[in-house]
C-alpha positions as CSV (number, residue, x, y, z in Angstrom):
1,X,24.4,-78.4,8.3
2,X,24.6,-75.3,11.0
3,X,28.2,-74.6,9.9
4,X,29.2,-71.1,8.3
5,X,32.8,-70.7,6.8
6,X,35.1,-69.5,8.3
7,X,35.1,-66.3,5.9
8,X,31.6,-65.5,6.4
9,X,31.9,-65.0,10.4
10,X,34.5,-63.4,10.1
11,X,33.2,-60.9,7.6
12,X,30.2,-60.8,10.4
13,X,32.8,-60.3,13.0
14,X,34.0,-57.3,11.0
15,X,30.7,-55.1,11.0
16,X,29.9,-55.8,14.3
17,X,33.8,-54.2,15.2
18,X,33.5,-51.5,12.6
19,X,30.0,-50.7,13.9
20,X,30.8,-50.7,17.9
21,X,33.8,-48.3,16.7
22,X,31.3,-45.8,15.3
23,X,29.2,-46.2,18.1
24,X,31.6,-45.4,20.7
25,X,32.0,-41.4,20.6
26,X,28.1,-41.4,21.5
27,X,29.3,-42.8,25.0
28,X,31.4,-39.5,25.8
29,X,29.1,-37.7,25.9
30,X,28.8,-33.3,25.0
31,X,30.1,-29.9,26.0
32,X,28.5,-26.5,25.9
33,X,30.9,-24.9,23.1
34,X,31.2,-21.9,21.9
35,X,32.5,-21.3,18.0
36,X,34.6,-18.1,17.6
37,X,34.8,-17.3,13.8
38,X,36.2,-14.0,11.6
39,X,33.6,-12.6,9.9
40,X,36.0,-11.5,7.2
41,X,39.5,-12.8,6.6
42,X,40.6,-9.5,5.5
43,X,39.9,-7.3,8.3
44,X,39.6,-7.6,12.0
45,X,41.9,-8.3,14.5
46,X,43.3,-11.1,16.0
47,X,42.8,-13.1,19.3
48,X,44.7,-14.6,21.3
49,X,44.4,-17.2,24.6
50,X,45.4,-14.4,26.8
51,X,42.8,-12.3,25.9
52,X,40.0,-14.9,26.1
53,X,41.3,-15.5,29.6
54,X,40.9,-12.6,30.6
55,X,37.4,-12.3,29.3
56,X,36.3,-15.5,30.8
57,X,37.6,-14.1,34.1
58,X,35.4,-11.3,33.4
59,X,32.3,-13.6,32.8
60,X,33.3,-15.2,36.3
61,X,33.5,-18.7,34.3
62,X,36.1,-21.3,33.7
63,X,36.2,-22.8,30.1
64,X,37.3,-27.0,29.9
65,X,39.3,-26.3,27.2
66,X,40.3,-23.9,24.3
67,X,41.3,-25.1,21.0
68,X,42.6,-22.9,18.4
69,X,42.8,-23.6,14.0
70,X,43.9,-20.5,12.2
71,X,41.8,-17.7,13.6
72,X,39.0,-19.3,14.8
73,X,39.1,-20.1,18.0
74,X,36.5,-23.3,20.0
75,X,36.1,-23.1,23.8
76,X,34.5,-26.1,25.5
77,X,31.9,-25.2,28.8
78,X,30.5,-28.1,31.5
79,X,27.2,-26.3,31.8
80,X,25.1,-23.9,29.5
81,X,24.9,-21.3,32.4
82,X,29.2,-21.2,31.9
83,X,28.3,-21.0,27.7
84,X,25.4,-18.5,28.0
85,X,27.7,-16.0,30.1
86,X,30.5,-16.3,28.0
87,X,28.7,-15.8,24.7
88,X,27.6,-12.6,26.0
89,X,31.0,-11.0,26.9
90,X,32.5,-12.5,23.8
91,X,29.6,-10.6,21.5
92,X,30.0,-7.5,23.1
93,X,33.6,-7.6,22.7
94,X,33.6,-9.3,19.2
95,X,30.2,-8.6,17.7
96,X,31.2,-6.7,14.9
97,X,34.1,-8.3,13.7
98,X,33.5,-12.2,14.7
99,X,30.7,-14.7,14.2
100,X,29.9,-16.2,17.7
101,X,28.1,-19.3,17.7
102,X,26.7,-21.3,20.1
103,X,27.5,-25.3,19.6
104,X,27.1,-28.7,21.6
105,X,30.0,-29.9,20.6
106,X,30.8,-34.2,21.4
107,X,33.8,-35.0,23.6
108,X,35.0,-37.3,21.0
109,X,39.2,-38.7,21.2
110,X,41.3,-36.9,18.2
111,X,41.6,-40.5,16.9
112,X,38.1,-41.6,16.4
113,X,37.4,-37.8,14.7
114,X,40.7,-39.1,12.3
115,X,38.5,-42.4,10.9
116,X,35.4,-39.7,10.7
117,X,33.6,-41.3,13.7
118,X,31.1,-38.7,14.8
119,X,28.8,-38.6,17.8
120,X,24.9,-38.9,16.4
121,X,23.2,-35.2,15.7
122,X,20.9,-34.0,18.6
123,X,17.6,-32.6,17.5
124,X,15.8,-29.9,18.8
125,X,13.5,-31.6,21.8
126,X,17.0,-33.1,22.7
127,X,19.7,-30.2,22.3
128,X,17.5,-27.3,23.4
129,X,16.5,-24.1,20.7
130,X,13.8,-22.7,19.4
131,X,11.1,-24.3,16.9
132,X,9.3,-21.5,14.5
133,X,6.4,-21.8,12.5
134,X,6.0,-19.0,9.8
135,X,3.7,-18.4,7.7
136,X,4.3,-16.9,4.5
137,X,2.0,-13.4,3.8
138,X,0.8,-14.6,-0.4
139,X,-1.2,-11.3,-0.7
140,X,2.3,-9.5,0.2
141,X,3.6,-11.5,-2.3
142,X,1.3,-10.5,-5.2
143,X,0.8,-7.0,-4.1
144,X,4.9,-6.9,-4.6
145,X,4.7,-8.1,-7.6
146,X,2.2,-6.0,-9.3
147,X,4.3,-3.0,-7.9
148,X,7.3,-4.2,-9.8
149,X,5.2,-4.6,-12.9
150,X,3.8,-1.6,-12.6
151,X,7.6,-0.1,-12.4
152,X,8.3,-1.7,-15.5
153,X,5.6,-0.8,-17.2
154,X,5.8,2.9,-16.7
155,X,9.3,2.9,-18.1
156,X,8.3,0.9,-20.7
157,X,6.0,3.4,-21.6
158,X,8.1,6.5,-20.8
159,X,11.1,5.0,-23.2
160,X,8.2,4.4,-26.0
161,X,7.0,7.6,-25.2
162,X,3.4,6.5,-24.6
163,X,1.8,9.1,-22.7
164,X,-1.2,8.1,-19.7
165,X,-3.2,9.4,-17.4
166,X,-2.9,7.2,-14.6
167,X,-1.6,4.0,-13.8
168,X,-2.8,1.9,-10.4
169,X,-1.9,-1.6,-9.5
170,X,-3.8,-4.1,-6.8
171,X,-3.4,-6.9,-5.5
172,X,-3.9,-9.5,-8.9
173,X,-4.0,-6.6,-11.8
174,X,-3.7,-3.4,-12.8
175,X,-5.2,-0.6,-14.6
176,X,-4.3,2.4,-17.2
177,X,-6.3,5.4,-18.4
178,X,-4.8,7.0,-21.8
179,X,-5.8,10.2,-23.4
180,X,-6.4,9.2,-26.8
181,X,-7.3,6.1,-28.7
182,X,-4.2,5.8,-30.8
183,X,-2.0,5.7,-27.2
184,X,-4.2,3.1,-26.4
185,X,-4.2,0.2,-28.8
186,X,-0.4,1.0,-29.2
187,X,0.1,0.5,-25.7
188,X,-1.8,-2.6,-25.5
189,X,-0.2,-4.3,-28.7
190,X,3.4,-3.7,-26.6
191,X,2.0,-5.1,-23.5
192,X,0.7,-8.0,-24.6
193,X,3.8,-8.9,-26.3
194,X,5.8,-7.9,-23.1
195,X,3.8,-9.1,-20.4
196,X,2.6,-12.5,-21.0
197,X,2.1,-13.4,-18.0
198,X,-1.0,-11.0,-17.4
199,X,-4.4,-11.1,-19.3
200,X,-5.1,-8.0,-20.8
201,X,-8.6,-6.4,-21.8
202,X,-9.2,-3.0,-23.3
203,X,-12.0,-0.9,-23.3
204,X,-11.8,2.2,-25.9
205,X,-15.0,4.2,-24.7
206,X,-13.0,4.8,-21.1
207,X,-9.7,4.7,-23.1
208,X,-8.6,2.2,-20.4
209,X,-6.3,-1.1,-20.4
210,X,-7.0,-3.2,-17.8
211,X,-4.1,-6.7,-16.3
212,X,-5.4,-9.5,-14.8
213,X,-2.7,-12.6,-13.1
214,X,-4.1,-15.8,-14.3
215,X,-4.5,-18.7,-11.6
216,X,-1.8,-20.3,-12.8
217,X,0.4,-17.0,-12.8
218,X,-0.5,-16.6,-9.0
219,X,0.4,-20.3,-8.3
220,X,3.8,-19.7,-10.0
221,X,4.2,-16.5,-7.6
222,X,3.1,-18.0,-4.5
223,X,5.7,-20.8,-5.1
224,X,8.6,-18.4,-6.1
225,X,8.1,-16.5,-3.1
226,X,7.8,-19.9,-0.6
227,X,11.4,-20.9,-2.1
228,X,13.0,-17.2,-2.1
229,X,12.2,-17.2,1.5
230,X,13.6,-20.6,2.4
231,X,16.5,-19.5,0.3
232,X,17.0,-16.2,2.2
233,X,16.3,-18.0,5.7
234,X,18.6,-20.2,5.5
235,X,21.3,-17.3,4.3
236,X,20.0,-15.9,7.6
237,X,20.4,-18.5,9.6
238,X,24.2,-19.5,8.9
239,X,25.0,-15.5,8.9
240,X,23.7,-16.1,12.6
241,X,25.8,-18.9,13.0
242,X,23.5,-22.0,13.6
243,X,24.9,-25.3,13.7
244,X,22.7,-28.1,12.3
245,X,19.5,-25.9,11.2
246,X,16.4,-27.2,10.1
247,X,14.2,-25.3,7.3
248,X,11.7,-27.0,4.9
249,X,8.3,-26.0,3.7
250,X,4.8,-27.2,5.4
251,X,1.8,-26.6,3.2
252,X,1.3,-24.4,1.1
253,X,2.3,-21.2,2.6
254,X,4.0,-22.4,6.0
255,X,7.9,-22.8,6.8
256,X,8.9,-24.6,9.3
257,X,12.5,-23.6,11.1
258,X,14.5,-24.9,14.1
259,X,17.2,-23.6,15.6
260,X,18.7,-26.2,17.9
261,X,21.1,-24.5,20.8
262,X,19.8,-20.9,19.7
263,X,19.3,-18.7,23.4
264,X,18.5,-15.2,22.0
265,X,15.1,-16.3,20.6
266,X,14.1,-12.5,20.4
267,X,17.1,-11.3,18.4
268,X,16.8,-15.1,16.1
269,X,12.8,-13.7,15.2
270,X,13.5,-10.1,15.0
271,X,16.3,-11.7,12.2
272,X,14.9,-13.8,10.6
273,X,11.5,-12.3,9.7
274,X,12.5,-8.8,9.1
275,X,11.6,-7.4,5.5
276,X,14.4,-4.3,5.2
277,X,16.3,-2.8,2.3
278,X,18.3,0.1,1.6
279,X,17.9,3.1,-0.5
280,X,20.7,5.6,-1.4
281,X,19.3,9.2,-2.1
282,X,20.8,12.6,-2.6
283,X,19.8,15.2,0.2
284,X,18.0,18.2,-1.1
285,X,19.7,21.5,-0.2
286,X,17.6,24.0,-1.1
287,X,14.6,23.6,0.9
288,X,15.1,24.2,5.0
289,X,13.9,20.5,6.2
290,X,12.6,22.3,9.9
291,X,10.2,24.4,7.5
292,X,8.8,21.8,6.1
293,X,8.3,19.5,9.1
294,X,6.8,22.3,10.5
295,X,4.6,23.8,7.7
296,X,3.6,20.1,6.0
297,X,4.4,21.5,2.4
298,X,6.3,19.2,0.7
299,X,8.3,20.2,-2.4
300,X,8.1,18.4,-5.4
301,X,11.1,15.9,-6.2
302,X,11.8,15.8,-2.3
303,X,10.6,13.6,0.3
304,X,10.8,14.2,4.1
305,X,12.2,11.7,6.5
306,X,13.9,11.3,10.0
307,X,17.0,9.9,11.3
308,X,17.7,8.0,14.3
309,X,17.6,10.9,16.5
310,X,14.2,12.3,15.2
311,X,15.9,15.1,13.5
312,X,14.0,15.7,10.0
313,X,16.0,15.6,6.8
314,X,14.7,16.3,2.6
315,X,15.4,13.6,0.1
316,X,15.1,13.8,-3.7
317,X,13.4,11.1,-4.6
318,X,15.3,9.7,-7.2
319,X,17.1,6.5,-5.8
320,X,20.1,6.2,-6.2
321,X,20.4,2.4,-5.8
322,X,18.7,-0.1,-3.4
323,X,19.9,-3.4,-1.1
324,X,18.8,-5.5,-4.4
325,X,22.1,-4.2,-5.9
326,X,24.4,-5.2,-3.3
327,X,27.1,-7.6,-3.8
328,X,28.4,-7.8,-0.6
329,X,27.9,-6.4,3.0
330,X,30.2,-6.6,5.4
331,X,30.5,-5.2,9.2
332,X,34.3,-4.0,10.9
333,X,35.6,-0.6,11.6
334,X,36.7,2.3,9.2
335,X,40.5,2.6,9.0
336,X,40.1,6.4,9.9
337,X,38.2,6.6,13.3
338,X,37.6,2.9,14.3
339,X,33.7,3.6,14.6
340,X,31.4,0.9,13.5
341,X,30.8,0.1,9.3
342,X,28.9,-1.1,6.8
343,X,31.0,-2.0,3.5
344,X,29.1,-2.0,0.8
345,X,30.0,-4.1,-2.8
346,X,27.4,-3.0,-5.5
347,X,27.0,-5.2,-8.7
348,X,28.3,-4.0,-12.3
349,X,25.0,-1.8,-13.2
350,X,24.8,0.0,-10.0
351,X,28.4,1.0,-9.7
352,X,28.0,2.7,-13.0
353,X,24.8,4.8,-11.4
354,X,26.6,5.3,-8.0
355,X,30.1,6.6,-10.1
356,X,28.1,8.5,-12.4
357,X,25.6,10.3,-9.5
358,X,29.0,10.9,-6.9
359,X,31.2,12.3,-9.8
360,X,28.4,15.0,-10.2
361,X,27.4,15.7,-6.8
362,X,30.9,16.0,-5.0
363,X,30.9,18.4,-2.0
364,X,27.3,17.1,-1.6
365,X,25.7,15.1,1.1
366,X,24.3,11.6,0.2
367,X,22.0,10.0,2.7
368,X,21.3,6.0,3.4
369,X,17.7,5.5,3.7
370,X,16.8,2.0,6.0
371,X,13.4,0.6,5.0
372,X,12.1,-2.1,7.2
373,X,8.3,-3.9,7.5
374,X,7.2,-5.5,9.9
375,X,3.9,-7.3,10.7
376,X,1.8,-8.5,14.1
377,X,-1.2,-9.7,14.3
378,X,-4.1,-8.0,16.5
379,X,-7.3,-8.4,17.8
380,X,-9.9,-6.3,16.4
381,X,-13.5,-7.3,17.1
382,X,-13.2,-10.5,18.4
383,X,-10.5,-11.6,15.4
384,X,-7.3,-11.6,14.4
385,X,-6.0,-9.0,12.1
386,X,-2.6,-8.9,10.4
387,X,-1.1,-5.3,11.3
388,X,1.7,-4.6,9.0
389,X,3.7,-1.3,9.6
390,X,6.7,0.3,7.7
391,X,9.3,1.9,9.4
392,X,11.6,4.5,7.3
393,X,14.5,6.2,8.7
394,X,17.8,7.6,8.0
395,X,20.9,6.3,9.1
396,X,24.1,7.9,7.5
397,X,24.1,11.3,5.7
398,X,27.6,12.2,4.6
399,X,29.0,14.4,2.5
400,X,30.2,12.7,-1.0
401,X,33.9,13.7,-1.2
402,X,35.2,12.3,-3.9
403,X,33.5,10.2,-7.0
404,X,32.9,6.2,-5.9
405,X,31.3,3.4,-7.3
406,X,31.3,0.2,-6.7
407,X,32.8,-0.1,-3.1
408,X,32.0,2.0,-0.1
409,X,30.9,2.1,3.3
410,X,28.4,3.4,5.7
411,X,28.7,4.7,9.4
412,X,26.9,6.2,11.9
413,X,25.6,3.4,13.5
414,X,26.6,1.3,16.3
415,X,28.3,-2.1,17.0
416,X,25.6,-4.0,16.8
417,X,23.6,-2.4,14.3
418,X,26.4,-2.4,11.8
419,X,26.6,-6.2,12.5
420,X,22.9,-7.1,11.9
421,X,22.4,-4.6,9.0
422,X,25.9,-6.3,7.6
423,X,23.4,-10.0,7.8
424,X,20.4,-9.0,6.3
425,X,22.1,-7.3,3.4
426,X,24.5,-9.8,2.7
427,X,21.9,-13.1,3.4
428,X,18.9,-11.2,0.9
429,X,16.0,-9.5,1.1
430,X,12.2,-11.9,2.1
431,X,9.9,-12.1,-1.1
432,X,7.2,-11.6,0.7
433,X,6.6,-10.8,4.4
434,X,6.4,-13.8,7.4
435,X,4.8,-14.5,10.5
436,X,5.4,-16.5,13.5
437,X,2.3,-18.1,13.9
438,X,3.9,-20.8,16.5
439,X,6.7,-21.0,19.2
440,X,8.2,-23.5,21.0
441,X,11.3,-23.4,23.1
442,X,13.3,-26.3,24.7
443,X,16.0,-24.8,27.6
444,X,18.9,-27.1,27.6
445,X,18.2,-28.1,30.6
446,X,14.6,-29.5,29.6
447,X,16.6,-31.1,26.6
448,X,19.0,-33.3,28.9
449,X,15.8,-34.3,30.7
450,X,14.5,-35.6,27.7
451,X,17.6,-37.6,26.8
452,X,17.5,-39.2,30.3
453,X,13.9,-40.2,30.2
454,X,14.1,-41.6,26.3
455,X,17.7,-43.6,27.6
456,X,15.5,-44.5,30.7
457,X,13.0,-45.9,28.9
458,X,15.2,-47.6,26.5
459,X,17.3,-49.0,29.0
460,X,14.0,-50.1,31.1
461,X,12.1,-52.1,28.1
462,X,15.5,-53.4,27.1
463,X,16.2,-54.9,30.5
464,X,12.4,-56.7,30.3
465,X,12.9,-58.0,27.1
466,X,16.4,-59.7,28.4
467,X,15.3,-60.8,31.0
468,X,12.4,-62.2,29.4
469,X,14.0,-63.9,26.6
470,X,16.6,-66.7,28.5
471,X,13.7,-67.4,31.0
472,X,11.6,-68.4,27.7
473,X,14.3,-70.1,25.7
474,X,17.3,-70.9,27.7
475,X,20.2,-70.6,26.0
476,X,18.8,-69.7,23.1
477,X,17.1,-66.4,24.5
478,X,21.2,-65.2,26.0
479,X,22.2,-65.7,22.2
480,X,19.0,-63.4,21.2
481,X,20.3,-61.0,23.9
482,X,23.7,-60.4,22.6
483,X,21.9,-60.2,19.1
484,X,19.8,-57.4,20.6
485,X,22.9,-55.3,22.0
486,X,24.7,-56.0,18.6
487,X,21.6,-54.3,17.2
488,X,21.4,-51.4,19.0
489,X,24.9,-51.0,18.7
490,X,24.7,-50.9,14.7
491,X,21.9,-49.1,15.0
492,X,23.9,-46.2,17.0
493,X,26.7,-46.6,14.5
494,X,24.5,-46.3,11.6
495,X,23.0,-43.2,12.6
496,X,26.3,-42.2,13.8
497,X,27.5,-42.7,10.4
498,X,24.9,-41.2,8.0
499,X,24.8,-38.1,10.8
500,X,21.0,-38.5,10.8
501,X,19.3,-36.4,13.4
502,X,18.1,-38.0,16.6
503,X,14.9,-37.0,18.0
504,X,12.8,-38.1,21.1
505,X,10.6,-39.9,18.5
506,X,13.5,-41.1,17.3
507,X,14.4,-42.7,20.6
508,X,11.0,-44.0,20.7
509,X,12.0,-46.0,17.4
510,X,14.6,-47.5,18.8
511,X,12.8,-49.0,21.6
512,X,10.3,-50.2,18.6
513,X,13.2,-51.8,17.3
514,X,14.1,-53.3,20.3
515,X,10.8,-55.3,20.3
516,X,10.8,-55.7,16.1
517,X,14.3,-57.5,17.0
518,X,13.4,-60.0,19.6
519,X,9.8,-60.6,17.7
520,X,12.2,-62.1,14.8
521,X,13.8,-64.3,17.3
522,X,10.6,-65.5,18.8
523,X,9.6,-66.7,15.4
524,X,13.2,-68.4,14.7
525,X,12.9,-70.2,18.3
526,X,8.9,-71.1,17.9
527,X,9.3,-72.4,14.4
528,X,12.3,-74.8,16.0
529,X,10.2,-75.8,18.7
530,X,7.6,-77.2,16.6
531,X,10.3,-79.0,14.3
532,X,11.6,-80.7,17.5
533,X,7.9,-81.6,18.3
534,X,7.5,-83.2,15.1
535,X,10.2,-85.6,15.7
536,X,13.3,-83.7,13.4
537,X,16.4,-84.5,14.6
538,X,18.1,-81.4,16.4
539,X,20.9,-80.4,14.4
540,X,17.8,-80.7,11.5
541,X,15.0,-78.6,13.7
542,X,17.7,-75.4,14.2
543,X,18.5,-75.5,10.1
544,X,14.7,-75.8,9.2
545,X,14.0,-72.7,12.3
546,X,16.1,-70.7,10.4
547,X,15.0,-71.5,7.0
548,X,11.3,-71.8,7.6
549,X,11.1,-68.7,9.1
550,X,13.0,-66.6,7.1
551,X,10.0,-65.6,4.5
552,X,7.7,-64.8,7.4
553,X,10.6,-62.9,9.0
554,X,11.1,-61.1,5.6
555,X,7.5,-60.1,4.8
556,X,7.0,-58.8,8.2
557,X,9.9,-56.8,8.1
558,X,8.9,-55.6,4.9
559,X,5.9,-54.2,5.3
560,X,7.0,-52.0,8.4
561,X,9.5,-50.6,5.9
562,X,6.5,-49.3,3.5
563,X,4.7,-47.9,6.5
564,X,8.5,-46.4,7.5
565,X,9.4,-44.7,4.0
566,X,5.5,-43.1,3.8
567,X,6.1,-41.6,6.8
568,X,9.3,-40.2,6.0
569,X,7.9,-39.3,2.6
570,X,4.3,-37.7,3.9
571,X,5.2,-36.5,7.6
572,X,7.7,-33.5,8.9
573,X,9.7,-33.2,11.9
574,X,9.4,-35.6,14.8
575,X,7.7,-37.4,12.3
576,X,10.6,-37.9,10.2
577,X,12.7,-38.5,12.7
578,X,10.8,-41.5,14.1
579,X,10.8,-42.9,10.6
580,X,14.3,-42.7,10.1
581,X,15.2,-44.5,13.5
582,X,12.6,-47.0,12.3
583,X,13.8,-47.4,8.8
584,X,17.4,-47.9,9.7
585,X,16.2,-50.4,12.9
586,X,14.6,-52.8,10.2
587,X,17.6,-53.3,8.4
588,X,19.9,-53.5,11.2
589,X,16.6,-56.5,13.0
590,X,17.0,-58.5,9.8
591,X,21.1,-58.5,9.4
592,X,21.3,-59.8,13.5
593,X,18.4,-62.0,13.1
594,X,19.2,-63.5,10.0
595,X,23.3,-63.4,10.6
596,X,24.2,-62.7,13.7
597,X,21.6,-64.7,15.7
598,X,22.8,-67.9,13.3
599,X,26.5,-67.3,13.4
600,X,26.0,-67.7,17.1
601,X,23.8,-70.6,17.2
602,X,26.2,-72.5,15.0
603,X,29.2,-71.8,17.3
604,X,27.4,-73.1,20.0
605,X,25.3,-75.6,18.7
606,X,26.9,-77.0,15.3
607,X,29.6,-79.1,16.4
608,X,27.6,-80.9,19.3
609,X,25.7,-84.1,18.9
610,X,23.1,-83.6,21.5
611,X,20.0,-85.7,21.6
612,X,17.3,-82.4,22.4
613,X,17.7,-79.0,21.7
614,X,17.8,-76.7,25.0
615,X,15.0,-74.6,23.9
């Protein structure tokens, strides 16, 4: 009656091994590590253990260990003062030619990492980083738009040869004044059949067309530009060299971004929500840039701007091509001089304009024009006001020696400008601009405090509970504790497994489960108890326990996994993370209750004839 075969402990026998294997690289614990990786295989030199010696000795710290795979190099720290220190020398050195990333990296033995056993992931509150909250600027996002249209809609025009008085977009629409009636209605037949996304009214006595975005068209805008953004953050975020990133959408307008083991929180914000391009632009010649500057007459064609050093400097206004057409960007040195680079890949219809424009203008200077917008907000009578400023400069001017087109490169800037300029490029331009409408930071140090008090806790409302349990049900309650560690322990390995990212919510799950677990035994035990009282035989009163229990055991389990996958459907974050630990806690209570707790209770209990069960 309480007998399994022989196959079916043993198959038990078998995920309790396999799942205290792939709990065990939890129990060595992490090192500060820091991830050395080529930006491009193609170019840049290479490192070797010598010279990272030497630049640790520099630093003043010792690294554990240093591990090198092709030309990447991983080198382990005991504390993140050691890893913070390091990663500074090691940008300065390597900034523009390798990827440095910081990493908490588990101590786990070669031959666990062979079977793909894998320490569980740390999240934020536990690893240390930064947590952003950005908010997404929607009237940026139409205003953009409109702008574009309004681009496309004067060549439209031009190539038709459709001649207009004036042409003026806002924020959800647009207007044009014709001369004559006959430009008009021609115009407004080819709109209308171009642009169907805008509603268009005419009105023949002002000789004016007039666009308006329909609700639905703004909707559709609003979400293209929420999921360009998370595209392009993310792109951001592994150029910066992130391990384990979180970015997902909040609301309607919000994006949510952690950056677990980030440091430089300044330089992580100053990446990730900058709105820049580039602009290539032929430098006028014949007007004297000083004279201008100085006078305020600006002649027509030509625009006037300034470079990094606040010289003044004339651009036709005719671009050339912009960072939309880029390919590829990529930071090193030039092979000539060694100074700092950009290389630049353009895409098939912009090397054609960028060959045709240099094979004209040889001899003549070109200049790079850096656009960047930013936005802050201010206080201005008592509320908040979103500032948003443009900054325009040049960086490069050089003189076009011989026709290019789809490859080249820019200089004139530093290390570390090349580098960053080299990220935004290559990770894409925002759709709209962001703002940081909430910070949080976690130091590492606040992060392993939070680990010891969630373990602390744990280990605390664990040590009740077994305590608790034998002095209720004797022998019973020591077979309910091993059930409890073999839960934890497939809990660990389950989450080890699926890589799933533990929180300190998360750690507050798994002292829930703790409790779910035992409250299954309880039942078992109670419902064997009352058997016993009714006069069942013993060997009888532990089969119907089991049995008789099982449904209520089932529903009540069941319904905590509803209220577990809404709030892993509905909530975000910690949220998430709690119902994770939960969900995965639910199946691991039923398999010990159900199995495990049995499995044992036959092996001690099944082949005796007692006369009362010690319960």
């Amino acid at each position: 009656m309480n007998r399994f075969p022989w196959w079916k402990n043993a198959l038990i026998a078998l995920v309790v091994v396999v799942g205290i294997v792939y709990a065990v690289p939890n129990i060595f614990g992490r090192d500060y590590a820091i991830l050395i990786d080529p930006i491009d295989e193609r170019q840049g030199r290479i490192i070797d253990a010598q010279q990272l010696q030497q630049w640790m000795e520099t630093a003043g710290v010792s690294p554990r260990t240093l591990s090198h795979e092709e030309r990447s190099w991983l080198l382990r720290f005991k504390k993140p003062e050691e890893q913070a220190l390091a990663a500074d020398i090691l940008r300065s050195e390597l900034s523009a030619e390798f990827q440095v990333t910081l990493q908490l990296v588990a101590r786990t033995p070669a031959f666990l990492r062979f079977i793909g056993a894998k320490a569980m992931v740390l999240g934020l509150d536990l690893r240390g980083g930064v947590h952003l909250l950005m908010e997404v600027d929607m009237d940026a996002a139409h205003e953009k738009f409109m702008e574009r249209t309004q681009r496309e809609i004067i060549e439209l025009l031009r190539q038709k040869r459709l001649h207009y008085t004036s042409i003026a977009s806002k924020r959800y629409g647009l207007r044009i004044d014709f001369r004559d009636k006959d430009a008009l209605l021609r115009a407004h037949a080819l709109l209308e059949d171009e642009f169907i996304q805008l509603k268009w009214d005419v009105d023949e006595s002002q000789l004016r067309l007039t666009a308006n975005l329909s609700a639905s068209e703004q909707a559709q805008i609003e979400k293209m530009a929420l999921e360009q953004n998370i595209i392009t953050l993310r792109n951001r975020i592994d150029e910066l060299g992130v391990a384990s990133p979180v970015v997902h959408r909040q609301g309607q307008n919000r994006i949510v971004v952690e950056l677990p083991g980030v440091q430089d929180v300044a330089r992580a914000k100053s990446i990730l929500g900058a709105v820049a391009t580039l602009e290539m632009h032929l430098v006028d010649m014949v007007n004297d840039p000083a004279v201008v500057a100085r006078t305020g007459r600006k002649p027509v064609g030509s625009r006037l701007y300034k470079t990094k050093e606040g010289m003044p400097v004339l651009l036709k206004r005719e671009v050339i091509v912009t960072g939309d057409q880029l390919v590829d960007a990529r930071s090193g040195f030039d092979s000539q001089n060694r100074n700092p680079a950009v290389f630049i890949t353009l895409d098939g219809q912009a090397a054609k304009r960028m060959g045709a424009t240099t094979r004209a203008n040889v001899g003549k200077p070109m200049a790079v024009l850096f656009i960047e917008t930013r936005s802050e907000w201010q206080e201005r009578d008592g509320e908040l006001e979103r500032i948003r400023t443009t900054s325009e400069k040049v960086i490069s001017v050089a003189t076009i020696q011989e026709a290019f087109s789809q490859r080249f490169q820019i200089t004139g800037l530093s290390t570390g400008e090349a580098h960053d300029l080299a990220l935004l490029l290559r990770a894409g331009s925002l759709a709209a601009p962001v703002d940081i409408v909430e910070e949080r930071t976690v130091g590492p140090s606040l992060g392993e405090r939070n680990i010891r008090t969630g373990l602390n806790a744990m280990m605390a409302g664990l040590a009740l509970v077994m305590i608790f349990m034998p002095l209720r049900y004797r022998r019973f309650g020591f077979i309910a504790d091993i059930a409890l560690v073999v839960n934890i322990i497939l809990l660990v390995a389950l989450m080890s497994l699926l890589q799933a990212t533990l929180t300190l919510p998360g750690i507050a799950g798994i002292v829930l489960t703790v409790g779910m677990a035992v409250d299954a035994n309880v039942l078992i035990f109670q419902r064997i108890r009352q058997e016993q009282f009714n006069g069942v035989s013993p060997q009888a009163s532990i089969n119907a326990g089991f049995d008789k229990a099982f449904s209520t055991i089932t529903d009540a389990n069941v319904t905590t996994l509803i209220a577990a996958v809404v709030l892993f459907g509905l909530g975000s974050g910690p949220v998430k993370g709690f119902a994770v630990t939960l969900t995965l806690g639910i199946m691991t209570s039923l398999f010990c209750a159900i199995l495990v707790t049995r499995a044992l209770v036959n092996l001690m209990f099944g082949h005796s004839r007692m006369k009362h069960v010690p319960i």
